[in-house]
TIPABA-680642 format. One line per 10 residues: number of its first residue (from 1); their letters; for each residue z, y, x of C-alpha. Coordinates in pm, 1 decimal. Example, Ala and Ser with C-alpha at 12.3 -4.5 7.8 and 13.67 -1.06 7.14 Angstrom:
BEGIN
1	AS	780.0 -450.0 1230.0  714.0 -106.0 1367.0
% end
This chain:
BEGIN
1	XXXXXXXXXX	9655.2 13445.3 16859.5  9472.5 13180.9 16616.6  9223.6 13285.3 16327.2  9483.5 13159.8 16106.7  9774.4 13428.2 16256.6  9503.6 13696.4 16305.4  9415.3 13662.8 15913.1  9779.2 13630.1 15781.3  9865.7 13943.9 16031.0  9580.7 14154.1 15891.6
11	XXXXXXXXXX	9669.6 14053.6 15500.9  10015.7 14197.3 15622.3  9845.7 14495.2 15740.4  9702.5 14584.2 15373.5  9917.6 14510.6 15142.4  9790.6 14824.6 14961.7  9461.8 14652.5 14961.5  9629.8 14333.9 14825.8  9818.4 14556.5 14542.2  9506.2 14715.3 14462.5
21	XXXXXXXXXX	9277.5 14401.0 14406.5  9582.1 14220.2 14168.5  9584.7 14539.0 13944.7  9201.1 14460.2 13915.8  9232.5 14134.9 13840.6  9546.5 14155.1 13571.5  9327.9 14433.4 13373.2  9024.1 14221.6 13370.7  9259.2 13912.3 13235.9  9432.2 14153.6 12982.0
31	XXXXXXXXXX	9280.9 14201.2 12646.8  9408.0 14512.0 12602.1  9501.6 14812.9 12764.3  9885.6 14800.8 12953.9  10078.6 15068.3 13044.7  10192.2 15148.3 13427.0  10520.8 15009.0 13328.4  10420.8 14626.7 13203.6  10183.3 14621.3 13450.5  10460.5 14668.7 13747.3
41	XXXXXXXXXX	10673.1 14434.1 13600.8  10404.9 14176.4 13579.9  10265.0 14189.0 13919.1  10603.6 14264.4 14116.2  10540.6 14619.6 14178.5  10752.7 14955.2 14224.0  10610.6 15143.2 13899.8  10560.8 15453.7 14133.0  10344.5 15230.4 14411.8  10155.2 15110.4 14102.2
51	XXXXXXXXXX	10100.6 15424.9 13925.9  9963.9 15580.2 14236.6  9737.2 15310.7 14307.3  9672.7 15280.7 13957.5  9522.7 15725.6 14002.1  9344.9 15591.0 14281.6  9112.8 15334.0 14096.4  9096.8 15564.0 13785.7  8920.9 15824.9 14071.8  8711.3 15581.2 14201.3
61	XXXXXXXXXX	8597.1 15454.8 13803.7  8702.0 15144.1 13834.0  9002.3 15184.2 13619.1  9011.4 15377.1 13229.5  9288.9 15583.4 13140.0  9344.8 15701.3 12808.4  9573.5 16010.4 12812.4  9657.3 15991.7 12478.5  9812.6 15639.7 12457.1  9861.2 15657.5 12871.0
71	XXXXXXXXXX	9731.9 15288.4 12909.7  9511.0 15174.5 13156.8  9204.1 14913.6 13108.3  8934.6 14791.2 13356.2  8672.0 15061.1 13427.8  8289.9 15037.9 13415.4  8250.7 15107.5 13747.6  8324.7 14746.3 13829.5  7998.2 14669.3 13654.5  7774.1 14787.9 13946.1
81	XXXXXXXXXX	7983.2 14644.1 14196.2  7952.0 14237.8 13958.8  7600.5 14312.9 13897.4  7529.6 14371.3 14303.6  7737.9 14049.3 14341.4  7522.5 13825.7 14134.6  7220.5 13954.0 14242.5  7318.1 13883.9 14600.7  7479.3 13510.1 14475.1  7187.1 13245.5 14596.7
91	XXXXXXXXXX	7348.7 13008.2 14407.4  7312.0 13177.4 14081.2  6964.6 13287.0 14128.7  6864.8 12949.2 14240.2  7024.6 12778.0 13952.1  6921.5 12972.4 13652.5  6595.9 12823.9 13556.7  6743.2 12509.6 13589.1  6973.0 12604.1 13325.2  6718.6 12722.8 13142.2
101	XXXXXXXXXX	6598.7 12381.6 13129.3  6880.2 12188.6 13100.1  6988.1 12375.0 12800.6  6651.1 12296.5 12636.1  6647.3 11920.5 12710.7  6997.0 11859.4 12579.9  7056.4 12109.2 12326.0  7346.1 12246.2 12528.5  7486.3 12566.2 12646.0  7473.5 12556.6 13044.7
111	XXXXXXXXXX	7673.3 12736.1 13291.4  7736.3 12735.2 13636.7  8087.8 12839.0 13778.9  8188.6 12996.5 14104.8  8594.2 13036.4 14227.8  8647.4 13368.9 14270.2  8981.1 13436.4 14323.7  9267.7 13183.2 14322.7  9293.4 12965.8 14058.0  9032.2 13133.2 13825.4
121	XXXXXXXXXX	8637.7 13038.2 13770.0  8387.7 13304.7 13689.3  8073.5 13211.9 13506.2  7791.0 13293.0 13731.3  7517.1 13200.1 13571.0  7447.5 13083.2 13183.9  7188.2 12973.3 12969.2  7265.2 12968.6 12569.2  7156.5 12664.5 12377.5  6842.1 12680.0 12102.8
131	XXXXXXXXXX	7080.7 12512.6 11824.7  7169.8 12716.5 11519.2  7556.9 12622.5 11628.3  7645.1 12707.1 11947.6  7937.1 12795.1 12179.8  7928.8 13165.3 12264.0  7995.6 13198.8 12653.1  7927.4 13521.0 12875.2  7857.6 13606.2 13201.9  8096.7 13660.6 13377.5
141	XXXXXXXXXX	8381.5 13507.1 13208.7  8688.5 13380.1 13362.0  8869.8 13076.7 13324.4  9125.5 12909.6 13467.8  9049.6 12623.0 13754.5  9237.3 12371.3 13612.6  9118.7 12363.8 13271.2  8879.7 12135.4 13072.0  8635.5 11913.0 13276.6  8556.0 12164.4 13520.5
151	XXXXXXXXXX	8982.5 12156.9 13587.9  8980.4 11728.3 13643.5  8697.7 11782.7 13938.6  8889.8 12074.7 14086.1  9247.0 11912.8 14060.4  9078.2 11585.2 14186.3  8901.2 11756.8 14508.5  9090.2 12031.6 14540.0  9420.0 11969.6 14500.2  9645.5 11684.9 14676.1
161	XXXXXXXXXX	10008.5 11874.6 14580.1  10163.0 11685.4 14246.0  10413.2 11981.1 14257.3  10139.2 12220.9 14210.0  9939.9 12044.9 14009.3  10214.9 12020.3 13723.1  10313.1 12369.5 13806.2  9949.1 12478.3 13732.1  9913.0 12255.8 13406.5  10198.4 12346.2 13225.0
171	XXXXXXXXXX	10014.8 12719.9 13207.3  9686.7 12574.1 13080.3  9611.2 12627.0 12692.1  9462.1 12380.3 12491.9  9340.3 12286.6 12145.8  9488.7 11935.0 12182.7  9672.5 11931.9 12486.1  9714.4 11613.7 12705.2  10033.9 11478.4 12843.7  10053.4 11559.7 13233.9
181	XXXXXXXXXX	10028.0 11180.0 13283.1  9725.1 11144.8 13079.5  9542.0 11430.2 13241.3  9630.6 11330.4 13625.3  9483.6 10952.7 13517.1  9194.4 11149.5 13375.4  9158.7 11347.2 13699.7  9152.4 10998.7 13888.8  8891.4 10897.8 13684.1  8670.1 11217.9 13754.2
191	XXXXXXXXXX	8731.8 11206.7 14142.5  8571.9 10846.9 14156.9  8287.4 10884.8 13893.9  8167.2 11210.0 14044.2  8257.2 11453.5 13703.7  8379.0 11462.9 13456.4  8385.2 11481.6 13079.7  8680.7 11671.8 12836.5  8627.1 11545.3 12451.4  8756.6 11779.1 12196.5
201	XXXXXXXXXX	9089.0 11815.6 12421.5  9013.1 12195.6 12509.0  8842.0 12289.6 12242.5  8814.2 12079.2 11881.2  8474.4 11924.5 11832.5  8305.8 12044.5 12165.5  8264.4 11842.1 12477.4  8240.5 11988.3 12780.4  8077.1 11825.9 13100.8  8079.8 11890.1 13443.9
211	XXXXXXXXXX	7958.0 11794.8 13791.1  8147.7 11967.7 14107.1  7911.3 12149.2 14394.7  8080.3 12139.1 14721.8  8123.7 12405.8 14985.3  8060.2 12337.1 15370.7  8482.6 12253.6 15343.5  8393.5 11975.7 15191.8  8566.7 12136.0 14868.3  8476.8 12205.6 14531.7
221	XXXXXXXXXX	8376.3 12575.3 14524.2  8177.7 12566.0 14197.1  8037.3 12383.7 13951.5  7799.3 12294.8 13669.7  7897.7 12268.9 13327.3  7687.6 12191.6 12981.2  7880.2 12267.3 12668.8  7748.7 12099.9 12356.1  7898.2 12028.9 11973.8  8047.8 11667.8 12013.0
231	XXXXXXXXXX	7908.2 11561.3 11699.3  7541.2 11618.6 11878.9  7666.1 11519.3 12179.5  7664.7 11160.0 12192.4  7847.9 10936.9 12430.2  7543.4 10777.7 12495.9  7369.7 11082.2 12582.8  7651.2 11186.7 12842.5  7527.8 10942.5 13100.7  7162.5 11088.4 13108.1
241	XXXXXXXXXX	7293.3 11473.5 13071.1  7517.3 11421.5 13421.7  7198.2 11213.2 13578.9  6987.3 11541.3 13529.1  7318.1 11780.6 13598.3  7404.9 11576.6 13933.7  6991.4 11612.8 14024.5  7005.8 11979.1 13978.2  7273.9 11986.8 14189.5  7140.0 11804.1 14444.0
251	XXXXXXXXXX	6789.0 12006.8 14464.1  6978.7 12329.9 14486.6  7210.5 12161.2 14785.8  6880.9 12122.3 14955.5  6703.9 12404.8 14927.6  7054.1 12582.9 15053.4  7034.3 12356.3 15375.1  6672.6 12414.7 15421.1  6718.6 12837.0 15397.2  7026.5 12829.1 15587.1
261	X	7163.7 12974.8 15250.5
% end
């Protein structure tokens, strides 16, 4: 039997597992509580196999349940098991200084971004910008993959399926959104300058930047990202921001290689 059977055998194996960890991941997505019922219906559940999973979580604190409205809401017990996570994520601890500094130089809010699930990004590490008017951001935070500048580099190194790739951009939200044919020429653009840049297009008046960090795959597993106000971010300033953001990346690639991190 190949790795590839033996994995796809044991996910078979689990599906209780599987079940479990989507019901996780829709409550953390929701902003507000749901009900046993929605929540079902959402994920393609029977409402009984979801409310007794749903009993099992709430035992273990990592679901809430309120008994007066009977809706269910992520649990702070998941907060031990992120913070263990980050403290454990090399990549994170390495890059936060440099963060640090990058948000100084620039006058930009910098994060660093990790997939963590399937088509979602989770801010792993963040530093805030000094400016009076800045973009609020948390640790933490989930976004979807395909979105903003961060999307273009994962579409354009991740992602070789047009199918999917229209599938998965017709769910994106956007201040200004682009036509599908603008965005893929966009992508193009990113995959042979090395990142990428969204102007106002996600959000009005904020550019977004990004350079991709690759995994041992050879794929895009996370990335660097420096959010600043577009009026004080400059197109002329973009080139020298992604010099210093590809350098960063770079040093932390090496010191990874030389720990066998």
């Amino acid at each position: 039997m190949t790795d590839a059977n033996q994995k796809q055998t044991t996910k078979r194996q689990v599906p209780a597992v599987t079940r479990a960890l989507a019901i996780l991941r829709f409550l953390a997505r929701s902003p507000e509580p749901k009900g046993v019922n929605p929540i079902a219906r959402e994920l393609g559940l029977i409402p009984s196999t979801c409310l007794h999973i749903l009993r099992v979580l709430q035992d273990e604190g990592l679901v809430d349940f309120d008994s007066n409205t009977k809706l269910y809401s992520i649990g702070i017990g998941i907060l031990p098991l992120a913070r263990s996570a980050l403290l454990r994520n090399t990549f994170s601890t390495l890059i936060q200084p440099r963060l640090s500094d990058l948000s100084v130089k620039f006058g930009v809010t910098s994060i660093a971004t990790q997939l963590a699930e399937p088509g979602q990004m989770v801010v792993v590490a963040l530093s805030q910008s000094t400016l009076p008017f800045r973009l609020q951001v948390d640790l933490g935070s989930r976004f979807p993959a395909l979105i903003s500048a961060t999307g273009r580099l994962f579409a354009a190194f991740n992602m070789a399926d047009s199918d999917a790739l229209r599938t998965g951009f017709n769910k994106l939200v956007w201040d200004h959104p682009p036509s599908f044919e603008s965005w893929t020429e966009q992508v193009e653009e990113a995959r042979m300058r090395g990142y990428a840049v969204d102007q106002g297009t996600y959000i009005s008046g904020v550019t977004v930047v990004a350079v991709p960090v690759f995994g041992t795959s050879g794929k895009m597993t996370r990335s660097i990202v420096a959010i600043g106000i577009s009026e004080r971010l400059k197109d002329k300033q973009i080139p020298k921001l992604v010099k210093e953001m590809q350098s960063i990346r770079d040093r932390i690639e090496d010191i990874q290689i030389d720990t066998g991190s």
